[in-house]
C-alpha positions as CSV (number, residue, x, y, z in Angstrom):
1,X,-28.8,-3.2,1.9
2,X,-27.6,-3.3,5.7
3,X,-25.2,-6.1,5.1
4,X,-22.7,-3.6,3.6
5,X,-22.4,-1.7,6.8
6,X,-21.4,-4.3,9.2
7,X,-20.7,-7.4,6.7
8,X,-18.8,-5.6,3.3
9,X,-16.0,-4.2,5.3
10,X,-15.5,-7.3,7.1
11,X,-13.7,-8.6,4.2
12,X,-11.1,-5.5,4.1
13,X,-10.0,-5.4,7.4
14,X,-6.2,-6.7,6.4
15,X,-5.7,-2.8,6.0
16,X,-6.9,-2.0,9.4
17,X,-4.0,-1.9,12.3
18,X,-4.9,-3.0,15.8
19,X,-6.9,-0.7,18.4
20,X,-6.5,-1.4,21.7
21,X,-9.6,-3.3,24.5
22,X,-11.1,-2.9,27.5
23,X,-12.8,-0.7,29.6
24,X,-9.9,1.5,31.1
25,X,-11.9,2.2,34.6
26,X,-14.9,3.8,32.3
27,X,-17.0,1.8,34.8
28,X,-19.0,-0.8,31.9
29,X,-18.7,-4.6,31.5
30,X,-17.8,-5.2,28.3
31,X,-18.5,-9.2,28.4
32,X,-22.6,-8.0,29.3
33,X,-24.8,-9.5,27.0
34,X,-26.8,-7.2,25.0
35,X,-28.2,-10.0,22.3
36,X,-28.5,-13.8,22.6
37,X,-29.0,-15.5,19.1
38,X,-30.1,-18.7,20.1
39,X,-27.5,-20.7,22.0
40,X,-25.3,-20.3,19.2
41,X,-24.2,-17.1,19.3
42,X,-24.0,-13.8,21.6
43,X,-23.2,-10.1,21.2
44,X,-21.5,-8.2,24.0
45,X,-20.8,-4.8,24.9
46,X,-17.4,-5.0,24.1
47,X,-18.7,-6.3,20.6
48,X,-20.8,-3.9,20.1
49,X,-18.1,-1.2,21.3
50,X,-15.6,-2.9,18.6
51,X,-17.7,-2.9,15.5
52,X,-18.8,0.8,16.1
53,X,-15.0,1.7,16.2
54,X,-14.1,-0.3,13.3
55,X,-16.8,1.1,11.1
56,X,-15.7,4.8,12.0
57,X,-12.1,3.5,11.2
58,X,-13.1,1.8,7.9
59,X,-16.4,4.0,6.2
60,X,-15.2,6.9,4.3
61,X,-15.8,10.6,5.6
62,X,-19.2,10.4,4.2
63,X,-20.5,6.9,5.3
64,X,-19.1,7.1,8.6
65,X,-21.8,5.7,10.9
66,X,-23.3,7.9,13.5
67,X,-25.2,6.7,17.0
68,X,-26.7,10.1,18.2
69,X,-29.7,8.4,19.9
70,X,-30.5,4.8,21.3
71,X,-32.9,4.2,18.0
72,X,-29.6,5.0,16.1
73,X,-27.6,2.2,18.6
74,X,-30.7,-0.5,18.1
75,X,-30.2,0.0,14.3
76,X,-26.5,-0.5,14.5
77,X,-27.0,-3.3,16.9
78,X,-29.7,-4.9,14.5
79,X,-26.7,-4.8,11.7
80,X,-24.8,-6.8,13.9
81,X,-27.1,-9.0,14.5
82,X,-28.2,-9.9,11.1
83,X,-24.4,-10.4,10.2
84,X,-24.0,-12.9,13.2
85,X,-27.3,-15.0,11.8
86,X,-25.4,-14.8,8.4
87,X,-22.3,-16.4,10.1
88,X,-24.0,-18.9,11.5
89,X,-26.1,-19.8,8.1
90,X,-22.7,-20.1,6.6
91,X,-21.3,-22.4,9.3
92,X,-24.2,-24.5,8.6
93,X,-23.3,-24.9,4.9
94,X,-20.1,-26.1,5.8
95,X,-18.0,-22.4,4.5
96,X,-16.3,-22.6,7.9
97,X,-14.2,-25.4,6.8
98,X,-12.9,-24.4,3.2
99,X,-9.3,-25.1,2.5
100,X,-8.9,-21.5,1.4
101,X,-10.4,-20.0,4.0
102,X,-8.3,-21.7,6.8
103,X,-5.3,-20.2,4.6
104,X,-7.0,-17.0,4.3
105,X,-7.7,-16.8,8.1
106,X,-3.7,-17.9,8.3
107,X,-2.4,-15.2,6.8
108,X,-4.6,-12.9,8.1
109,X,-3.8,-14.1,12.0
110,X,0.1,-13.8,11.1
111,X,-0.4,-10.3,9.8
112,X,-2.3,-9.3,12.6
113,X,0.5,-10.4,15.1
114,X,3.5,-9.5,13.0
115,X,1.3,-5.8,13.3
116,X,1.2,-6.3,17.0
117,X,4.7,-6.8,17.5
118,X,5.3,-3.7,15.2
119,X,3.1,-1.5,17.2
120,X,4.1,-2.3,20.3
121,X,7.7,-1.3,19.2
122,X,6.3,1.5,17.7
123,X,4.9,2.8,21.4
124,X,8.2,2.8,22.5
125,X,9.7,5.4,20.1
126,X,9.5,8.7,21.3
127,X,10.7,12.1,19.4
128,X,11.4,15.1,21.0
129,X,10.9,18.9,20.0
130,X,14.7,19.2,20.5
131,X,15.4,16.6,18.3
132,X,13.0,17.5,15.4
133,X,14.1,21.8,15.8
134,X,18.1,20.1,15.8
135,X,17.0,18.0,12.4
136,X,15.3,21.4,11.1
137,X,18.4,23.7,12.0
138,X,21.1,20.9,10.3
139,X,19.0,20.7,7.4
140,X,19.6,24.1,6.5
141,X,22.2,22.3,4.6
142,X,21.9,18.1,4.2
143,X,24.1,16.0,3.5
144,X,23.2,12.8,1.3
145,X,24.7,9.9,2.6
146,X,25.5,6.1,1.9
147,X,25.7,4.6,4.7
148,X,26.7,1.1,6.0
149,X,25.2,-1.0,9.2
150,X,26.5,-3.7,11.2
151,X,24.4,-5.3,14.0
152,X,28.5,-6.3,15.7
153,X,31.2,-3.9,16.2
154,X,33.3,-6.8,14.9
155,X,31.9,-6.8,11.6
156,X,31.8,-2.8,11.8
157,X,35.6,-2.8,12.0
158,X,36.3,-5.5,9.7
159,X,34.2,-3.7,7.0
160,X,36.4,-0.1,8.2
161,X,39.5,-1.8,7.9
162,X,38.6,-2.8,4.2
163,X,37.7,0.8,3.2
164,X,40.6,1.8,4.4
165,X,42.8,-0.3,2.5
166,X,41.1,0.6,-0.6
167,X,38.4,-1.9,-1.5
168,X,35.4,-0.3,-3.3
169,X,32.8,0.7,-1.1
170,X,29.8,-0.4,-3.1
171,X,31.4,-4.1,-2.5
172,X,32.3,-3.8,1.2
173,X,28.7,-2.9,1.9
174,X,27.6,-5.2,0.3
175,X,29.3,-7.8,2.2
176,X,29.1,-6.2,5.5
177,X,26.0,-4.7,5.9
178,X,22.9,-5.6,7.5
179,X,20.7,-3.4,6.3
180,X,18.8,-5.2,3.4
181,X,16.6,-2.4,1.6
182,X,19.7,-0.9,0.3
183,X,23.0,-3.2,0.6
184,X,22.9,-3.7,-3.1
185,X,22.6,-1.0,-4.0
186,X,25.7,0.8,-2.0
187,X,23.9,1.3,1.1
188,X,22.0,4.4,-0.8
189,X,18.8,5.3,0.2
190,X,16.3,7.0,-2.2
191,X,15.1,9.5,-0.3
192,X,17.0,11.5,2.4
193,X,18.1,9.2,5.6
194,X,18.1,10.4,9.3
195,X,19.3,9.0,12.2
196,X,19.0,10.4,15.7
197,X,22.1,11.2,18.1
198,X,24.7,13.6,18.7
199,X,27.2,10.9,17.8
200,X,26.2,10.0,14.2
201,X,25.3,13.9,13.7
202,X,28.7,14.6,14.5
203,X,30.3,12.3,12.4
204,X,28.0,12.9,9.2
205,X,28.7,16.7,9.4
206,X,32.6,16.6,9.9
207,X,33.4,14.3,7.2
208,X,34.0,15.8,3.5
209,X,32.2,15.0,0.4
210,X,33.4,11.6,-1.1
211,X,34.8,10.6,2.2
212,X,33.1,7.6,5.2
213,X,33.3,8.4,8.8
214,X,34.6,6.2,11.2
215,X,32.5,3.4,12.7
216,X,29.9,4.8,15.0
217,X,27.4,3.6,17.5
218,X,24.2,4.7,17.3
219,X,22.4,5.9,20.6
220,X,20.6,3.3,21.2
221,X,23.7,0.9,21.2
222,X,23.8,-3.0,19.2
223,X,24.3,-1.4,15.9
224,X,27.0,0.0,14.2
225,X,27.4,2.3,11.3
226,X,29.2,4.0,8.4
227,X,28.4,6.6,6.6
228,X,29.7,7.9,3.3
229,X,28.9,11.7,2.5
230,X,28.2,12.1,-1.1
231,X,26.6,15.6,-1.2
232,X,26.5,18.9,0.5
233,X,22.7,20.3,-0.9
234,X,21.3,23.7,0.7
235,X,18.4,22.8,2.5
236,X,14.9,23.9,3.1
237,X,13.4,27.3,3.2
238,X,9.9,26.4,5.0
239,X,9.3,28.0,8.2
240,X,9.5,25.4,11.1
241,X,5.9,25.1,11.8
242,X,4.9,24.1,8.2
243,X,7.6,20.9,8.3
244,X,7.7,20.6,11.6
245,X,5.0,17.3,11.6
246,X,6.8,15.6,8.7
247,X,9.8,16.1,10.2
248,X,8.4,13.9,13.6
249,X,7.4,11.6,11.5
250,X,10.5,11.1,9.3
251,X,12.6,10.9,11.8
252,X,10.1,8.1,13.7
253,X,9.6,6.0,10.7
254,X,13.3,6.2,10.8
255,X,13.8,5.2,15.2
256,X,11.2,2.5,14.0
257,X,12.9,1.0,10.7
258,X,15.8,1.2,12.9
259,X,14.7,-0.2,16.3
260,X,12.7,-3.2,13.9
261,X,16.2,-4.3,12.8
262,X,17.4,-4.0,16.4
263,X,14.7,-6.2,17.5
264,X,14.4,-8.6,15.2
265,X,18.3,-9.3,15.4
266,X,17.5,-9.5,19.1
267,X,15.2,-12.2,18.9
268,X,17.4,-14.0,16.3
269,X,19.9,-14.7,18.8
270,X,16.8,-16.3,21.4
271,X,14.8,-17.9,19.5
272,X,15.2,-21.4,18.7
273,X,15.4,-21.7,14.6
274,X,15.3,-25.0,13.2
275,X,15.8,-25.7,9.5
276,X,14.8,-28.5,7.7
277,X,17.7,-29.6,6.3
278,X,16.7,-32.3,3.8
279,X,14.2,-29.7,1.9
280,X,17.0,-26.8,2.2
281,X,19.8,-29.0,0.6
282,X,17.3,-30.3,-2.2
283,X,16.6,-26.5,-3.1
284,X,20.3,-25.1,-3.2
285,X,22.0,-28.5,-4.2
286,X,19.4,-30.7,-6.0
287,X,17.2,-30.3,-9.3
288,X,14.2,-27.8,-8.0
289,X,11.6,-29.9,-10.1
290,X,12.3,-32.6,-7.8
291,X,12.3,-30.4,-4.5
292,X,9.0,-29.3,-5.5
293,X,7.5,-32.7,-5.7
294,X,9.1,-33.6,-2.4
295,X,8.6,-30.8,-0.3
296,X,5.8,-28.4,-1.7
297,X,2.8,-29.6,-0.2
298,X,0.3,-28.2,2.3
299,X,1.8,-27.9,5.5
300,X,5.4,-29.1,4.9
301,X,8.1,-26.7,6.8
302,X,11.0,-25.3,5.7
303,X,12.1,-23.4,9.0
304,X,10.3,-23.6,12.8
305,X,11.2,-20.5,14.5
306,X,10.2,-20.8,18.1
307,X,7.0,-23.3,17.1
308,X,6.4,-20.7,14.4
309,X,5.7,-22.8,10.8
310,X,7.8,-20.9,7.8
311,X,6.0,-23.0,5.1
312,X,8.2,-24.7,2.2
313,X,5.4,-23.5,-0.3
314,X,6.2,-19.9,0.8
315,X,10.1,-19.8,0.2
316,X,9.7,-21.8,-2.8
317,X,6.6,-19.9,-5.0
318,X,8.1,-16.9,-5.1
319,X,11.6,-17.9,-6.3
320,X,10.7,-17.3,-9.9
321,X,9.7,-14.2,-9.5
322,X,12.7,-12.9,-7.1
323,X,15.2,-14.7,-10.1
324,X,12.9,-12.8,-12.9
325,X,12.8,-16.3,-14.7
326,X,10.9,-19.4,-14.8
327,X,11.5,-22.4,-12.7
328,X,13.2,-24.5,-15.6
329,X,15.6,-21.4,-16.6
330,X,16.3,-21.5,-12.7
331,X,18.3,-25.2,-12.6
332,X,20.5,-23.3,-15.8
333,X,21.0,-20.2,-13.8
334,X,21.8,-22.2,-10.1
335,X,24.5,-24.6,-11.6
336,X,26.5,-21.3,-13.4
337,X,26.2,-19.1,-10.3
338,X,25.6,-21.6,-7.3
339,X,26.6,-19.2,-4.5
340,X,24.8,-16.1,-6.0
341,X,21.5,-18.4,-5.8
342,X,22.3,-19.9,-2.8
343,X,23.0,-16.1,-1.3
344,X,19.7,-15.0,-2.4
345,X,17.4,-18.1,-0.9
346,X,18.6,-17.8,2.3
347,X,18.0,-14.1,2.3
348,X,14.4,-14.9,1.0
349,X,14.8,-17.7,4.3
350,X,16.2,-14.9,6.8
351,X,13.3,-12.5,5.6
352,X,10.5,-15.0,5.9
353,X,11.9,-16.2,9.5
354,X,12.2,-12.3,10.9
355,X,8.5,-12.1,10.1
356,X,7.9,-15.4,12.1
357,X,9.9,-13.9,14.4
358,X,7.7,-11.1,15.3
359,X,5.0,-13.8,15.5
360,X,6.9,-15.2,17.7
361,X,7.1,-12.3,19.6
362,X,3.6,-11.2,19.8
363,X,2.3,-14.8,20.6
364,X,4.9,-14.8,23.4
365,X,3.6,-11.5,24.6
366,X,-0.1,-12.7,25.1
367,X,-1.5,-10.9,21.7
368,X,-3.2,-13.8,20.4
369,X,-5.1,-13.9,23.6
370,X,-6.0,-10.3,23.3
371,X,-9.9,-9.2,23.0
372,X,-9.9,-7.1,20.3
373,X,-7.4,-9.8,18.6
374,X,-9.6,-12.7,18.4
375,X,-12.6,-10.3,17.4
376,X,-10.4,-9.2,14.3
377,X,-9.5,-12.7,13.6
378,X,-13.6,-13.8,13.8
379,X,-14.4,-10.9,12.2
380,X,-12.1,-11.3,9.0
381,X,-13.2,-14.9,8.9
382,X,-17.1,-14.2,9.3
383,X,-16.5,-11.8,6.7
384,X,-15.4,-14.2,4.1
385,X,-17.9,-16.6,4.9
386,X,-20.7,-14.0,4.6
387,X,-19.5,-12.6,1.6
388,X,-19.4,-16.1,0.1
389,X,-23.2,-17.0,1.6
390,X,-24.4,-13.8,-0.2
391,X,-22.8,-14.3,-3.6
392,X,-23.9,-18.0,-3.7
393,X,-27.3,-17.9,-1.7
394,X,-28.7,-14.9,-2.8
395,X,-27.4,-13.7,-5.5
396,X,-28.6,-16.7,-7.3
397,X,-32.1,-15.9,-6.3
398,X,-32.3,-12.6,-8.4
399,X,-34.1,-13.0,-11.4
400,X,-31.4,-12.9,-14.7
401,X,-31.8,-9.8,-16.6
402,X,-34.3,-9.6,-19.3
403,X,-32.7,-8.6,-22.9
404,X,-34.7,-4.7,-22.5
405,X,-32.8,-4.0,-19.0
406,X,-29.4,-4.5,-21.1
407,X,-31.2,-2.0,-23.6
408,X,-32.5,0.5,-21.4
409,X,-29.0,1.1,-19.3
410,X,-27.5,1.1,-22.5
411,X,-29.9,3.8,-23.6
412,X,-29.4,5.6,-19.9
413,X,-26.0,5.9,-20.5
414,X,-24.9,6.0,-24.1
415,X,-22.2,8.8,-23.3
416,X,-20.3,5.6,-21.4
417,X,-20.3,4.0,-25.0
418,X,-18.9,6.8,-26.9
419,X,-15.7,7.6,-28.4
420,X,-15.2,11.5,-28.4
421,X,-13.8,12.9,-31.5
422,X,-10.2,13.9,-30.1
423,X,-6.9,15.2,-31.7
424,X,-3.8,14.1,-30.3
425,X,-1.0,16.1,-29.6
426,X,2.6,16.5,-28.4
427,X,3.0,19.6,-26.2
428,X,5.7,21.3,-25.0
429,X,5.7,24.3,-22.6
430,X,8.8,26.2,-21.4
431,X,9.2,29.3,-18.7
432,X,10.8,31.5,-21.5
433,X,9.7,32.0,-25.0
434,X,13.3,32.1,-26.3
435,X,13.3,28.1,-24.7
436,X,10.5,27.5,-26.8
437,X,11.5,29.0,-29.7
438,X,15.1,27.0,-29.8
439,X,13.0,23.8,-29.0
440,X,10.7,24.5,-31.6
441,X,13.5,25.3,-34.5
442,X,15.3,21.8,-33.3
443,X,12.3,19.9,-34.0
444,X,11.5,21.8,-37.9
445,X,14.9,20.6,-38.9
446,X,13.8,17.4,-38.1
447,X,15.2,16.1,-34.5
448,X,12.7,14.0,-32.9
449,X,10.3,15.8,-31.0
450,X,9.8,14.3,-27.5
451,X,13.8,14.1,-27.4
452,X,14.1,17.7,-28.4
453,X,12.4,19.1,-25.8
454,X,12.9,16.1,-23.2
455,X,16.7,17.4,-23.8
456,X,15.8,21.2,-22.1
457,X,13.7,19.6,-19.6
458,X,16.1,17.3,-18.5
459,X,18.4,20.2,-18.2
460,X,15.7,22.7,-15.8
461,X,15.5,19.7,-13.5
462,X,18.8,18.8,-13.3
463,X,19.7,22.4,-12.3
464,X,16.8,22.5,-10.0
465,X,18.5,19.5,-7.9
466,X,21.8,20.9,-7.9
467,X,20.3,24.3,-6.1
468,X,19.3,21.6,-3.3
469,X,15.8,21.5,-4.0
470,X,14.8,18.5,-5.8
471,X,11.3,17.7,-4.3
472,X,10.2,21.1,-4.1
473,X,7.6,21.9,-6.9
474,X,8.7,25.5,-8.0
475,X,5.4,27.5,-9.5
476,X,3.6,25.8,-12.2
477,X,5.0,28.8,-14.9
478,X,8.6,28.4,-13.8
479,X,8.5,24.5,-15.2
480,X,9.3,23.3,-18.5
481,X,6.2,20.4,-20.0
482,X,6.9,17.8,-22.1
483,X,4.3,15.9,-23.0
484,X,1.4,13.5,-25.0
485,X,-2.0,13.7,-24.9
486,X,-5.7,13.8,-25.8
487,X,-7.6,16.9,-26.4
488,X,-11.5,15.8,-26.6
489,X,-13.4,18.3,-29.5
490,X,-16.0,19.2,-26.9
491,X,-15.3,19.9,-23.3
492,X,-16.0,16.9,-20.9
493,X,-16.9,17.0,-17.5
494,X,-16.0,13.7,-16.2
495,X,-13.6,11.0,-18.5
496,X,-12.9,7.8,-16.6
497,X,-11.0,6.6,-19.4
498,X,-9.5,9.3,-20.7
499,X,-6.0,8.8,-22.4
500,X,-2.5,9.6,-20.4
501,X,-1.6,13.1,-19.8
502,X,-1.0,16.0,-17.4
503,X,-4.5,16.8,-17.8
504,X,-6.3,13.4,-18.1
505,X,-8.5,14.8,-21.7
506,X,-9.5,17.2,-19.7
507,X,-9.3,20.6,-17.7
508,X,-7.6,23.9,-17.6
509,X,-5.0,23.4,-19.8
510,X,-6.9,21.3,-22.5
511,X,-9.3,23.9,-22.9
512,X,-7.0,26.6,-23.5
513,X,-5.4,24.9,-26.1
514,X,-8.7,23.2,-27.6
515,X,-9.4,26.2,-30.3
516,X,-5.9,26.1,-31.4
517,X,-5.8,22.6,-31.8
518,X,-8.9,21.9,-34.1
519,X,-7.2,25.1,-35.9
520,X,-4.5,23.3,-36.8
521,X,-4.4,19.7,-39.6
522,X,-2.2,17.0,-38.3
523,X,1.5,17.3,-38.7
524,X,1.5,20.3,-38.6
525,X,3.8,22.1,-35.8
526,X,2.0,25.0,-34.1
527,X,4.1,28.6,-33.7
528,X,4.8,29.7,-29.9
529,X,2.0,31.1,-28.0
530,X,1.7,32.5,-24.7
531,X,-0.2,30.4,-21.7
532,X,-2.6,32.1,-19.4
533,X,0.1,30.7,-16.8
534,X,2.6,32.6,-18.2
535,X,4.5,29.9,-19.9
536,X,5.5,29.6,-23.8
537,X,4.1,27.0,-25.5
538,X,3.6,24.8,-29.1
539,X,2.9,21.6,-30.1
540,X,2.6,19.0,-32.8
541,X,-0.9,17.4,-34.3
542,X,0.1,14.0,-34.6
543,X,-3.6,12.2,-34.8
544,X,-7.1,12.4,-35.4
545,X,-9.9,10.1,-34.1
546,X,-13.1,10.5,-35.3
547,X,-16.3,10.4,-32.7
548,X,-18.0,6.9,-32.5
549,X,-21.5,6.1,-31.6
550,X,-20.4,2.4,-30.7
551,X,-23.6,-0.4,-30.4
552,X,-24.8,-3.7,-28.8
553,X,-24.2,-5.0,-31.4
554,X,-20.8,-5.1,-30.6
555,X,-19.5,-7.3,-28.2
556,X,-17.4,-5.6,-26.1
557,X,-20.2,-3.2,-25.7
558,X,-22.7,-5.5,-25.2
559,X,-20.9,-6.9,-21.9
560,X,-20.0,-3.6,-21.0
561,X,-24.2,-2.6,-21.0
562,X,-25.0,-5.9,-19.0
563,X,-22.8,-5.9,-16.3
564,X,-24.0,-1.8,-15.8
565,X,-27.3,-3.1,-15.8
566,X,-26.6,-6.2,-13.3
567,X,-24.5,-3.4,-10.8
568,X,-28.0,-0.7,-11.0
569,X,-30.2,-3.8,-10.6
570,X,-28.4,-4.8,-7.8
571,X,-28.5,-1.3,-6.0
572,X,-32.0,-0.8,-6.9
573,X,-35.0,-0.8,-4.1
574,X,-36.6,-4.0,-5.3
575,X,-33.7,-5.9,-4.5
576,X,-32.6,-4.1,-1.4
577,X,-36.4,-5.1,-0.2
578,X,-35.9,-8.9,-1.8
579,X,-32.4,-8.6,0.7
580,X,-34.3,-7.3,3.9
581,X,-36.7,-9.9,3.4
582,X,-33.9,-12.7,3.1
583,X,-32.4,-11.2,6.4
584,X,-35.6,-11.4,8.0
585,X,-36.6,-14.8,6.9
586,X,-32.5,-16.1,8.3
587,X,-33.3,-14.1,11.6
588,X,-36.4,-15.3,12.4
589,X,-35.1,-19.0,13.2
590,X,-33.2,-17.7,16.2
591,X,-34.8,-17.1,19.2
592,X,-33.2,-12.9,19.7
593,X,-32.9,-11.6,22.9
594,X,-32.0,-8.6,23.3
595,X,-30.9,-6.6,26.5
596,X,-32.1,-2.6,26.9
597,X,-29.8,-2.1,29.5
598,X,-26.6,-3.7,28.3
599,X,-27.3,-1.9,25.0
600,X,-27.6,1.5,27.1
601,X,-24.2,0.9,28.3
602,X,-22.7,0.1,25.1
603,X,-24.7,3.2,24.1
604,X,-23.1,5.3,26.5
605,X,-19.4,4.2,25.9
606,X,-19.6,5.1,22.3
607,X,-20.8,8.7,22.9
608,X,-18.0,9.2,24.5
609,X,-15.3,7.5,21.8
C-alpha cells in the first residue's frame, strides 16, 4: 500500500535528528507550488525536497526510495499527495483536536528543540588530528580515573581543601560535584573518560595511583575538576588507523557531554526561573496524596523557565519510580529521611528545568520558526492523525476473517506451532583440557555446576582485565564458556523463539555438540572432548522435552493462527487494491493541481542530494 512510504514513517520520526533548510544558492524556490489540493492544502518544492530526504533517512538499506526519472518523482509526489488528502480527512473527523495528540505533538515539539539546541552545540566542537594521535600515543598506557567537577573555582577548592584534610572522597564528590551521571557513585565513570587539554593531561599522568590531582581548569575555562587516578592499565595494541574514528568520536561525545554541562549552567544563571512555591512546599513538606489532588492536573506548572512550562504532572509521575516504591510507601519514607527526599526532587526539578532550558534556548535562537522545524512538527502530527484515520476508517471496512483463513495459515505454517523435541544442557568450554578436566572432577563430587565452572571463568576474565585489556575479545578458543541452553533434535534454520544461549538453539556450536547430546540420558555428565575451535569441552543433560504438534484447539494457538492470518490478509493484493481504491475515492474530492515545472525543479534538487 503507498501509505507506508510517505504516511508509516510519519509516526517514527521522534528518532530522526534535525537536517538542515533552504536552498543554499542551488538557484530553486523552494516555497514553488508543485500541487494545490483544493484551497486547503499545498505541496512545495521545499516539501517535496524534505520528504524525499526523510525517507532516505528513515527506509532501511533495502526500501530506500529512489527518483532516477521524473515518472519515479510523480510517483513519489503522488504519495505525498495522497497523505496530505488523508490529513485533511482526518482534520475533518475532528483527530486534530484529541487531547492526546496535543500532548503527543508537545512532547514531540520539545524534543525537537531540546535536539536543536544540542546540535547546534554539537557544530561547535571541533577535534583535531593532533588531539586524537596525542589520546592514541597516552593511551599506550591509561589511567582510570574518578574524577570530580565543579562549575566555580570556589566550590573546586572548598571540595580540595576537604580531601586534603582527610574526608572520604566518595562523600566530598558527592557533595561538590556537578556532574550528575556519576556523583553517587564516586565520580566513576563506567567506561574509560577523556578530556581534552594539556592541562588536565598533565595532571592525570603525574599523579600516582590512589592519589587526586590538584584542582584544574579545563581548556575551555567555567569548569573545574579533580581527578583521582585509580589504575595504571597497558593500553591498546591496534594500529592508529583502525581506532583512529572511535577515538574522534570518544573524545567528541566527551567536548559535547562536557560543553552541554557548560551550557546549560550558562543559561541557568540568565534565565529567569520561577518556581511555584505553593505546589513545591506541598510536595517536600505536605502529605503527596493531597499535592496530587491540588496540583496534578493538566496544565498546572511547577517551574517557568524563561516562559518555558515544566509541568507539575511531569515532576510528580515519575517519583515512584525514581524512589523504587509506591506513592503511599513514599509519605513513610519522606518523614524518616526528609532531606534525602527533598535532595532528590529538586534534582528531578533541576533536571527537568536544564531540558526547558535548552528549549529555551532554541526558541530564543529562532528554531521554532525554522522550515524544516515546523515540517517535522506537521509531519509528526499528520502522522498520528493518518495512522489513527487508517486503523479506524479502513480497517473497519475489511471483511472479518472467515473460520477457514484461521485454518489455512495455520496449515501454511504449522512449523510456527511446533515444539521441537530439545535436550537441555549445561555446557562448559575451557582453552585447556587440564581446565576442563579440574572443572569437570569439582562438579562429580558434587559442587554445583554453574558455580564450578563460573569460579574459573571468573578467574580468565579477571586476569584478562588486569593485563589492561578488558573490552578486547581475545580469539573465540582462548575463552573459557559457561553456559545453559537448548539443543533442538533436528537442525533448525531459523528459531524466533528459541531458548537463551550463546547460540540461540541453533548454529555452529549446537550442531557439533547435537550427536553427543542425544548420545547421552539426562544427568548424566559428559567426559571432555575436543571442539573444532580448539577448546575442551563437557557438559551436563539436565532435561528433555519432547516434540509437540500443538492445535487450534488450543487457545493460545488459536490466537496465535488469527492474528497470522489478519497480518497476511492485510499484506495481501486484494486489500492493497481495496486501499488504492480508498485513496482514490478521498483524492478525488479535491480539485489536484499539479505543477510540471515546479516538480522538475524539485526533481532536479534531489538528483543532486
Amino acid at each position: 500500500m503507498k501509505k507506508f512510504i510517505i504516511v508509516a514513517a510519519a509516526a517514527a520520526l521522534a528518532c530522526v535528528a534535525l537536517t538542515s533548510s533552504g536552498c543554499g544558492g542551488c538557484g530553486y524556490d523552494e516555497n514553488e507550488v508543485i500541487a494545490a489540493i483544493g484551497d486547503k492544502s499545498a505541496v512545495t518544492v521545499g516539501d517535496f525536497v524534505y520528504h524525499y530526504k526523510r525517507a532516505v533517512e528513515m527506509a532501511p538499506p533495502q526500501d530506500k526510495p529512489v527518483i532516477n526519472t521524473f515518472d519515479d518523482a510523480k510517483d513519489f509526489l503522488d504519495d505525498i499527495v495522497i497523505s496530505r488528502v488523508l490529513e485533511l480527512e482526518a482534520e475533518k473527523l475532528g483527530y486534530g483536536d484529541d487531547e492526546q495528540l496535543i500532548k503527543d505533538v508537545e512532547t514531540y515539539r520539545s524534543n525537537l528543540l531540546r535536539e536543536s539546541a544540542r546540535g547546534k552545540i554539537e557544530d561547535t566542537i571541533k577535534v583535531t588530528e593532533a588531539e586524537i594521535l596525542d589520546y592514541f600515543n597516552k593511551n599506550k598506557e591509561w589511567r582510570r580515573v574518578s574524577f570530580l567537577m565543579c562549575d566555580k573555582k570556589g566550590q573546586a577548592d572548598k571540595a580540595y581543601a576537604e580531601l586534603e584534610a582527610g574526608k572520604p572522597w566518595n562523600d566530598v564528590v558527592k557533595k561538590y560535584s556537578v556532574f550528575e551521571q556519576n556523583k553517587d557513585q564516586g565520580g566513576v565513570m563506567p567506561e574509560d573518560f577523556y578530556y581534552s587539554g594539556d592541562e588536565v593531561s598533565r595532571a592525570v599522568y603525574e599523579a600516582e595511583v590512589g592519589k587526586y590531582t590538584p584542582v584544574v581548569e579545563v581548556e575551555t575555562g567555567d569548569m573545574w575538576l579533580i581527578f583521582r587516578v585509580d589504575k595504571k592499565v597497558p593500553g591498546q595494541k591496534d594500529e592508529y588507523a583502525q581506532v583512529k574514528d572511535g577515538i574522534r568520536n570518544s573524545i567528541k561525545s566527551q567536548k559535547l557531554n562536557l560543553k552541554m554541562v557548560e551550557h546549560v549552567a550558562k543559561l541557568r544563571e540568565d534565565a529567569e526561573i520561577e518556581v511555584n512555591r505553593d505546589a513545591y512546599d506541598a510536595v517536600i513538606n505536605g502529605k503527596l496524596a493531597d499535592a496530587k489532588e491540588e496540583y496534578n492536573r493538566k496544565k498546572q506548572v511547577i517551574s517557568s523557565v524563561g516562559g518555558v512550562p515544566v509541568y507539575f504532572e511531569s515532576w510528580f509521575e515519575g517519583m515512584p519510580l525514581q524512589f523504587g516504591m509506591s506513592e503511599e510507601t513514599l509519605d513513610e519514607y519522606k518523614s524518616k529521611e526528609p532531606e534525602e527526599f527533598k535532595k532528590v526532587m529538586d534534582d528531578r526539578l533541576k533536571a527537568l528545568e536544564d531540558d526547558a532550558l535548552l528549549e529555551f534556548d532554541a526558541i530564543q535562537s529562532g528554531a521554532d520558526k525554522e522550515a524544516d522545524f515546523i515540517r517535522d512538527l506537521n509531519r509528526f502530527r499528520a502522522g498520528k492523525m493518518v495512522d489513527r484515520i487508517y486503523d479506524e476508517v479502513f480497517v473497519p471496512s475489511i471483511p472479518e476473517l472467515a473460520e477457514a483463513e484461521i485454518k489455512e495459515y495455520f496449515e501454511n505454517h504449522k512449523d510456527e506451532f511446533q515444539d521441537l523435541e530439545r535436550a537441555d544442557v549445561e555446557f562448559v568450554a575451557m582453552p585447556k583440557k587440564a581446565e576442563a578436566e579440574a572443572v569437570r572432577a569439582k562438579i562429580m563430587t558434587g559442587e554445583d555446576f554453574m558455580a564450578a565452572a563460573g569460579e574459573y571463568a571468573e578467574k580468565y576474565f579477571a586476569e584478562l582485565e588486569e593485563k589492561g585489556e578488558p573490552g578486547k575479545e581475545p580469539p573465540r578458543a582462548e575463552m573459557p564458556m559457561v553456559d545453559f541452553f537448548s539443543v533442538p533434535r533436528e537442525p533448525v534454520a531459523t528459531e524466533p523463539a528459541a531458548p537463551m544461549g550463546p547460540e540461540g538453539g541453533s548454529g555452529p556450536l549446537v550442531d557439533e555438540i547435537r550427536p553427543r547430546v542425544f548420545k547421552a540420558k539426562k544427568g548424566d555428565v559428559s567426559e571432555v572432548f575436543k571442539l573444532k575451535d580448539g577448546r575442551y569441552a563437557f557438559f551436563r543433560y539436565v532435561e528433555h522435552s519432547p516434540f509437540v504438534q500443538h492445535t487450534l484447539d488450543e487457545e493460545e494457538y488459536y490466537e496465535r493462527a488469527e492474528e497470522g492470518a489478519y497480518r497476511e490478509k492485510l499484506a495481501s493484493p486484494e486489500i492493497d487494491r481495496k486501499c488504492q481504491a480508498w485513496f482514490e475515492e478521498l483524492r478525488d474530492k479535491y480539485a489536484i493541481e499539479i505543477d510540471d515545472g515546479a516538480l522538475k525543479m524539485a526533481y532536479k534538487k534531489v538528483q543532486k542530494l
